[in-house]
C-alpha positions, 0 to 999 in steps of 0.5 A: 187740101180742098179748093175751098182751101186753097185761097186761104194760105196767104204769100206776102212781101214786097216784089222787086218791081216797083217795090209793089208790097202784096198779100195774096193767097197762095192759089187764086181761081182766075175763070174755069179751070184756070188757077194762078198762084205762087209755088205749092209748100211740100206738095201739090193740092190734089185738085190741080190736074195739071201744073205748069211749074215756072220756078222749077228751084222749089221742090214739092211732091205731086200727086200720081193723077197730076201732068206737070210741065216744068219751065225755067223763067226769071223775073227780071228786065229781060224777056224770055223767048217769045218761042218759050212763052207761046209754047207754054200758054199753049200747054196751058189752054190745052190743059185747061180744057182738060181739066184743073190747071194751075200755073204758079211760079215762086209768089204767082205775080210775074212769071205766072202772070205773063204766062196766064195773060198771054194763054188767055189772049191766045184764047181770045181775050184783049191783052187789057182785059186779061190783064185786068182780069188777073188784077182782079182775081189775084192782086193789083200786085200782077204783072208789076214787072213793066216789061212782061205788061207791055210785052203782053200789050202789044200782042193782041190779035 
């Protein structure tokens, strides 16, 4: 698959929070090379360099070239440890300057959205406008868990 294709497949549904209906693309390029996206089908595009797998129950098959970093984190009302959340977004810049990342978790709203904001705001980046940012790139639809967005509000620098 080419990255020209990988916005062409499509996830949608209705997520549990807000009852928020989506139709999102399977992949969405966010800035540079961070992609944010729901979780791979059979195997992993060869163009993403690095992965960071947040719905790890979903099996798929990488490719020989490809760094994967595999966390478990739930979608729900609870948050994950702080601890867990700043290790992964900086894993995430980190990667990002190396080369094509994607961060995915099962539809790529939630956990992936919390994951990527919290990387750009550790780069910088107002946790409005990170959010906004990834609204804009990928669906209204991100960070519909209310508790993730006003978590990641209250981490600005």
């Amino acid at each position: 698959m080419k990255l020209a294709d990988l916005t062409s497949h499509h996830i949608e549904g209705i997520a549990l929070h807000g009852d928020t209906p989506f139709k999102v693309p399977l992949f969405s390029h966010i800035e540079g090379n961070l992609w944010s996206g729901g979780c791979p089908v059979g195997e992993a595009p060869e163009e993403f360099e690095y992965i960071v797998n947040l719905y790890p129950w979903e099996p798929y098959d990488i490719q020989s070239h490809q760094v994967v970093t595999k966390a478990q984190l739930f979608d729900s009302s609870d948050m994950p440890k702080e601890e867990q959340l700043y290790s992964l977004a900086a894993c995430v810049n980190a990667y990002k300057h190396r080369g094509v990342t994607l961060v995915h978790c099962q539809a790529g709203l939630n956990r992936s959205g919390l994951v990527a904001a919290l990387a750009l705001i550790e780069s910088g980046m107002k946790a409005v406008e990170a959010i906004a940012l990834l609204r804009a790139k990928r669906s209204p639809a991100v960070l519909c868990n209310r508790v993730f967005e006003e978590w990641l509000l209250t981490r600005d620098k």
